[in-house]
C-alpha angles and dihedrals in degrees: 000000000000090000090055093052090048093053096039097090087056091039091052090047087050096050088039087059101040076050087060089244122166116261099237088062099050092057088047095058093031090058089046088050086054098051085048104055091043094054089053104026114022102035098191122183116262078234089057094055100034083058087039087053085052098051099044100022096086086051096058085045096045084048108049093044083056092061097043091055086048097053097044097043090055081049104054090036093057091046092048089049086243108140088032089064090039094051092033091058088043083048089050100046103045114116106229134341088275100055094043093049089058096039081057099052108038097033109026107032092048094044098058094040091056084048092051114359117194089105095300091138077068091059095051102047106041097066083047096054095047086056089051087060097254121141131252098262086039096063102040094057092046093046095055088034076064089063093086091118097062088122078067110038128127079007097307107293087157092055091046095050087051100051094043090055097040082051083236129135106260080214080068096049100042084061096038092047092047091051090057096042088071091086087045105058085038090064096044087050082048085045101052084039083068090048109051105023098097089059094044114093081202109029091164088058081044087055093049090050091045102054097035093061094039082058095043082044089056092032090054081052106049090043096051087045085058103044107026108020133258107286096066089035099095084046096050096048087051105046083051088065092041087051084051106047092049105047076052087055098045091052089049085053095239102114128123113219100245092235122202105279081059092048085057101046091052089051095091092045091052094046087051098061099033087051099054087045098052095047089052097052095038099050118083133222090235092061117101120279094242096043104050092043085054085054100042093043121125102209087056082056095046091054085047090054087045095052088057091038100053088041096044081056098087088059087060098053087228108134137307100231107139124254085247100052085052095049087054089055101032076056099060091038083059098032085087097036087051094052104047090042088040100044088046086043093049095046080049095067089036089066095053104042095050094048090250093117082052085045101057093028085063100051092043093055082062093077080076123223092334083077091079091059095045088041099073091039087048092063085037083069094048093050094049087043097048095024086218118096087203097059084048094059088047094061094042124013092098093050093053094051094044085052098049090044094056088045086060084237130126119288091197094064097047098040098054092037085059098052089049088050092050100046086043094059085053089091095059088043112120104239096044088054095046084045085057097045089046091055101039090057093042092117100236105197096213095051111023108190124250100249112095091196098022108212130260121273075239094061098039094049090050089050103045095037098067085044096064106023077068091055091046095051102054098043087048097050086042098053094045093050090052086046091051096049083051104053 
C-alpha cells in the first residue's frame, strides 16, 4: 500500500501525459498528488522538511534561474541577429554539404543546446540544415539526433538535480555521465549514417566523419568535466568540434574570415564560459557554501551573458527593445517552462525528504538485478513524457538512488545511466519533434527548402518516431546491460 502512495505522483504524471495534458498541468497535479500521499501516508516533522527546504532549496532556485537565463539570452540572440551572423559564417565557410551537415549536428547543435538549453539547438540547426539542401524530414531528425549533449544543456541543471537528490558530487555524475554518453552520440553519428547514406557519393568516408566527431564531441566533454567542472562541459566538447571543423576548413581554403559583427556576437558566448571558468578556479573551498556556489553558478553567468549580449547589440543593428522589455517577454516564454521544471523539481526533493522515494526504491529493488536494466528505460520514459531531463530526474533521481542502495549496487551508476537515458529521449519527446517540423516549414526567404509541398507534421512525426525510438531502445538496453554486468 505504502509503496502505491509513494509511486502515485509519478503514476498521475504518466496517465496526464498519455491524456495529452500540458505539461504545466501535469507538474501542478503531480506535485498535489505528492503533498497528498505524504499528509496521509508519509507524516514527516515540520523539523525534517524545513532542513529538507534548505538542502534542496539553492538548487530550485540555481535551476530555474538557469532557465530563465536561458530563455532570455536565446531571446535576445534571435532578436540581435547573433546567433543568425554566427551560424550564417559556420554555413559559408563549410567545405561541402557533408562537412557542414556534421558540423551541424555534432558542434552547433550541441553548442547551442549546452548555452540554453529547451531544444534550442533545434532551433539553430534546422534552418541551417535547410540551407545545406537537405529535406524537411532530413533536417528535423538531424537536428534532434544533434541533441546528444542534453546532460549538459543550459549548463547541466538536470545533472545537478540529480546529483543533489542521489547525495552525490555533481563533479561524479558529470564524468560518469559523460562516460555513458559515448554510446549515445555513436548512435546518433549510425543514425544520421541511415539517413544520409543514399545522398552521399562516399558514404564510407559520411560514416568516418560522423563518428569521429561524435568521439572528439564526447571526448571534448569527459575532458572539460574533468578539468573545468560539469556546467561549461557541453560548451567546451562542442566548441572542440567547432575548433576542429574550421582549422580543417582554413587548410582546404574554404574559410570566411569571422569579421568583426561575428566576433560580437560570440562575445557573450565567450563571457559566459570564461566566466564560469574563472569563477571555478578562483573560489576557494574554504569560502562559504552559498557563496561559492553564487559565484560558480551557472545561471549568475548566464545574466551576465545576457547583460553583453543585450549591449553588444547596438553594434549588430538588430533592434533597440530594452533589456527590460526582453526580459518581460523572455519571462512568459519561461513561466511555463518554470512551472513545469519547478513543480517536478519541487515533488523531487519531496520524495526524498518524506521517505517516498525510500518507499518505491525499495520495492522496486524487489524486481531484483533486472532493475538495473528497467531503471534507465524507466527514466527514458520521463524524459520522452516531460521532454526535460531535469524534470526527469526530478521525478526520479531519488528513487533511483534509494533502489540501487537497497540492491546493494552503485548509486552512482544508476544515477548518472538514468540521467543520460532521460536527456537522450528528449529527442523523441513531442514537443521537441513538433519544435523541428515547425522550423523546418517556416518559409526563410535566403535559403527556401527543397520541398515544393513540404510534408504534414503527421507525416513527419510518423517518419522521424520509429527511427528513434529505435535508437532509444537499443542505447538504453545497452547501458542498462552494462550496468547490470557492473553492479
Amino acid at each position: 500500500m505504502l509503496a502505491l502512495a509513494a509511486a502515485s505522483p509519478i503514476v498521475v504524471a504518466m496517465a496526464l501525459f498519455l491524456a495529452r495534458t500540458k505539461a504545466t498541468t501535469m507538474a501542478i497535479y503531480s506535485l498535489l498528488t505528492g503533498v497528498l500521499a505524504a499528509i496521509f501516508f508519509f507524516p514527516t516533522p515540520v523539523g525534517e522538511l524545513l532542513r529538507a527546504g534548505a538542502m534542496f532549496g539553492p538548487t530550485i532556485l540555481e535551476v530555474l534561474l538557469i532557465l530563465f537565463g536561458g530563455v532570455l539570452l536565446s531571446r535576445i540572440t534571435s532578436e540581435t541577429g547573433a546567433m543568425d551572423r554566427i551560424s550564417g559564417w559556420l554555413r559559408q565557410s563549410a567545405s561541402n554539404q557533408q562537412a557542414g551537415t556534421v558540423l551541424v549536428i555534432f558542434g552547433l547543435v550541441p553548442f547551442a543546446e549546452s548555452v540554453t538549453g529547451f531544444g534550442i539547438g533545434v532551433t539553430v540547426g534546422v534552418p541551417l540544415l535547410i540551407q545545406l539542401g537537405h529535406s524537411v524530414k532530413h533536417s528535423a531528425i538531424l537536428s534532434l539526433l544533434g541533441l546528444v549533449a542534453v546532460p549538459w544543456g543550459a549548463l547541466g541543471p538536470g545533472t545537478l538535480v540529480a546529483a543533489d537528490l542521489a547525495g552525490l558530487t555533481l563533479f561524479d555524475v558529470g564524468v560518469r555521465s559523460a562516460l555513458l554518453t559515448l554510446p549515445v552520440v555513436l548512435g546518433a553519428g549510425v543514425t544520421a549514417w541511415l539517413v544520409l547514406r543514399g545522398e552521399s557519393p562516399r558514404p564510407g568516408r559520411l560514416l568516418a566523419h560522423l563518428a569521429g566527431a561524435a568521439v572528439l564531441l564526447n571526448a571534448g566533454i569527459l575532458a572539460a568535466n574533468l578539468l573545468m567542472g560539469t556546467p561549461p562541459a557541453g560548451i567546451v566538447g562542442s566548441l572542440l568540434v567547432l575548433a576542429v571543423h574550421l582549422a580543417a576548413f582554413k587548410m582546404g581554403g574554404s574559410l570566411v574570415p569571422a569579421g568583426r559583427e561575428v566576433w560580437v556576437a560570440l562575445l557573450p558566448y565567450a563571457v559566459l564560459t570564461l566566466g564560469l571558468l574563472a569563477a571555478r578556479a578562483l573560489s576557494s573551498p574554504m569560502e562559504a557554501s552559498l557563496l561559492k556556489r553564487a559565484l560558480t553558478s551557472g545561471g549568475v553567468w548566464l545574466i551576465v551573458a545576457c547583460l553583453v549580449a543585450q549591449y553588444g547589440s547596438a553594434s549588430l543593428g538588430g533592434g533597440t527593445a530594452s533589456l527590460g522589455a526582453r526580459a518581460s517577454l523572455a519571462y512568459r516564454s519561461w513561466i511555463p517552462v518554470g512551472i513545469a521544471t519547478g513543480g517536478f523539481t519541487i515533488l523531487g526533493a519531496l520524495l526524498a525528504a518524506t521517505g517516498m522515494g525510500r518507499e518505491l526504491g525499495a520495492a522496486l529493488a524487489g524486481i531484483g538485478a533486472g532493475y538495473l536494466v528497467l531503471g534507465p528505460v524507466v527514466n527514458g520514459l520521463a524524459g520522452f513524457i516531460s521532454g526535460s531531463n531535469t524534470a526527469a530526474n526530478s521525478m526520479l533521481a531519488a528513487t533511483q538512488a534509494q533502489a540501487a542502495t537497497s540492491m546493494g549496487s552503485s548509486v552512482l551508476q544508476i544515477v548518472a545511466v538514468s540521467n543520460v537515458t532521460a536527456s537522450m529521449a528528449t529527442m523523441l519527446a513531442p514537443s521537441r519533434i513538433l519544435l523541428a517540423y515547425e522550423m523546418a516549414v517556416i518559409p526563410v526567404a535566403a535559403a527556401p527548402g527543397p520541398d515544393a509541398a513540404p510534408p504534414t507534421e503527421g507525416e513527419v512525426t510518423a517518419w522521424i518516431a520509429p527511427r528513434l525510438g529505435i535508437l532509444l531502445a537499443v542505447v538504453c538496453t545497452l547501458l542498462g546491460l552494462v550496468t547490470w554486468v557492473i553492479h
